[in-house]
C-alpha positions in Angstrom: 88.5 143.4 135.0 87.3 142.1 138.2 83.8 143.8 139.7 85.7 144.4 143.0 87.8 147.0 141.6 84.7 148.8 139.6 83.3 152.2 141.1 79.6 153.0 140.4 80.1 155.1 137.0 81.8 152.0 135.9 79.1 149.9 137.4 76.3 151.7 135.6 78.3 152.1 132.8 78.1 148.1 132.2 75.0 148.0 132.7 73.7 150.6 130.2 76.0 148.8 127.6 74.7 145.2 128.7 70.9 146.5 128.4 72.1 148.1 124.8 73.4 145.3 123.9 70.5 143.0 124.4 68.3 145.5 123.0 70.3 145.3 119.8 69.9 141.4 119.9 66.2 140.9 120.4 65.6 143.0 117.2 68.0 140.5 115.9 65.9 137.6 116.6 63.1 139.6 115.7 64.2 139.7 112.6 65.5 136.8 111.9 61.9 134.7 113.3 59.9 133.8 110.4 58.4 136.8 108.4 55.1 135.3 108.8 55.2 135.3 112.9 54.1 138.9 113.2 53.1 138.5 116.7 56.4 137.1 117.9 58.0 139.7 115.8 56.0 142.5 116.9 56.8 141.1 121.0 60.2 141.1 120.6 60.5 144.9 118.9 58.7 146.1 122.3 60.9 144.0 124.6 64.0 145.7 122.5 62.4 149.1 123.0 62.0 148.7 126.9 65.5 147.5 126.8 66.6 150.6 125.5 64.2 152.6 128.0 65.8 151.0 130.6 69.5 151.5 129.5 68.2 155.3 129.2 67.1 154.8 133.0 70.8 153.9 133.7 72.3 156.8 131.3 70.0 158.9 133.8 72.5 157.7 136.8 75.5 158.2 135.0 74.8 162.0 134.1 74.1 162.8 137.6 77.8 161.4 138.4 80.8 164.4 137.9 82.3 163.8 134.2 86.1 163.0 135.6 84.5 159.7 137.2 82.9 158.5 134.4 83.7 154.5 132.9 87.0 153.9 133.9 87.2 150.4 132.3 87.9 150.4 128.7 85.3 149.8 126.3 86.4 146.6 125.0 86.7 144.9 128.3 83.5 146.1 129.0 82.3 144.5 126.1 84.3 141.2 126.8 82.8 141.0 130.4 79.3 141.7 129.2 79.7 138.9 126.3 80.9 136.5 129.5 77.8 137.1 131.5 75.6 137.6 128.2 76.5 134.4 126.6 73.5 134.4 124.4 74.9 137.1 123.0 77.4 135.3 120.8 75.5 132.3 119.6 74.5 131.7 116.0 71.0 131.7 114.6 71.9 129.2 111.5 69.9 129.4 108.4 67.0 130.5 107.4 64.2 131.6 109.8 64.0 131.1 113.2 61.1 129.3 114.3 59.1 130.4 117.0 60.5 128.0 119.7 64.0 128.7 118.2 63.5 132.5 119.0 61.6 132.8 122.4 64.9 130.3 123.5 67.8 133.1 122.4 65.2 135.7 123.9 64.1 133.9 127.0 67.9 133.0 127.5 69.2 136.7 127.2 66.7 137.8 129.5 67.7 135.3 131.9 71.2 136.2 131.6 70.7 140.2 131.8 68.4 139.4 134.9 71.9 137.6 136.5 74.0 139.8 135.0 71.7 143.0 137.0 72.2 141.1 140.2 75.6 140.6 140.1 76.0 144.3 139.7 73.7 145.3 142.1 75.9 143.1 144.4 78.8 145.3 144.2 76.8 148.7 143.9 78.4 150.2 147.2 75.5 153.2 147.1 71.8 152.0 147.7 69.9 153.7 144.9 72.4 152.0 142.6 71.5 148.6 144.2 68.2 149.1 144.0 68.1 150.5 140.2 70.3 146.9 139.6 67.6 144.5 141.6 64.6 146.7 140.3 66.1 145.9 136.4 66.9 142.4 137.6 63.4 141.8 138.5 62.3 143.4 135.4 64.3 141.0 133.3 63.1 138.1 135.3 59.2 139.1 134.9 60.0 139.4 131.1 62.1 136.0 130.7 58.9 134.5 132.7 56.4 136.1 130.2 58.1 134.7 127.9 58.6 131.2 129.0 55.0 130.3 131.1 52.7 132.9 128.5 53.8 133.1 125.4 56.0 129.9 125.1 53.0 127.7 126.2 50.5 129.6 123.9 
């Protein structure tokens, strides 16, 4: 599946899935951090829940779109191209709990890749309110993988 051959449904549709999918994985590493880093645990269940909020931002897009055009690309490319951009998304946490360092790296490192993974999409948006909805989440992702590494990593 190359991005040069994706129309916008398709577009938006990896992007919802990609935003999904990270949601999905910082409540992972929130729950595998260490039970007694409620804090931590607590910060990474909000930055899954504005995940989600911002994959039902996208969904918004997609329903304005006419049903016929909707995700062309199969569903398990889409999940093999996401996995290539959102590497994070396949690494192992090991045993036991994650210590705090451990988890703001897989989070700080997904956020990171989303971020990329927004502006790559927004690159090949060919309608402007697409682009901007892909830089705006980009930016998002960025501000959120900055949090984590200049506020709460140095904390």
């Amino acid at each position: 599946m190359d991005f040069v051959d994706l129309g916008t449904c398709d577009l938006l549709a990896l992007g919802r899935r990609a935003l999904e999918m990270g949601a999905r994985r910082l409540t992972q590493i929130a729950r595998g951090s260490a039970p007694d880093d409620q804090p931590l645990r607590a910060l990474l269940e909000k930055m899954a829940l504005e995940s989600e909020l911002r994959a039902d931002e996208i969904e918004q897009y997609e329903n304005r779109l006419p049903e016929d055009s909707r995700l062309a690309a199969k569903a398990d490319h889409a999940v093999k191209l996401i996995e290539e951009y959102l590497s994070s998304l396949r690494k192992r946490f090991g045993e036991g709990p994650l210590t705090r360092d451990t988890a703001l790296f897989f989070a700080e490192s997904l956020e990171e890749e989303t971020s990329r993974f927004c502006k790559v999409l927004a690159a090949h948006a060919r309608e402007w309110p697409v682009n901007r909805l892909f830089i705006d989440l980009a930016e998002r992702e960025q501000k959120d993988m900055h949090f984590l590494r200049e506020v709460v990593f140095e904390s």
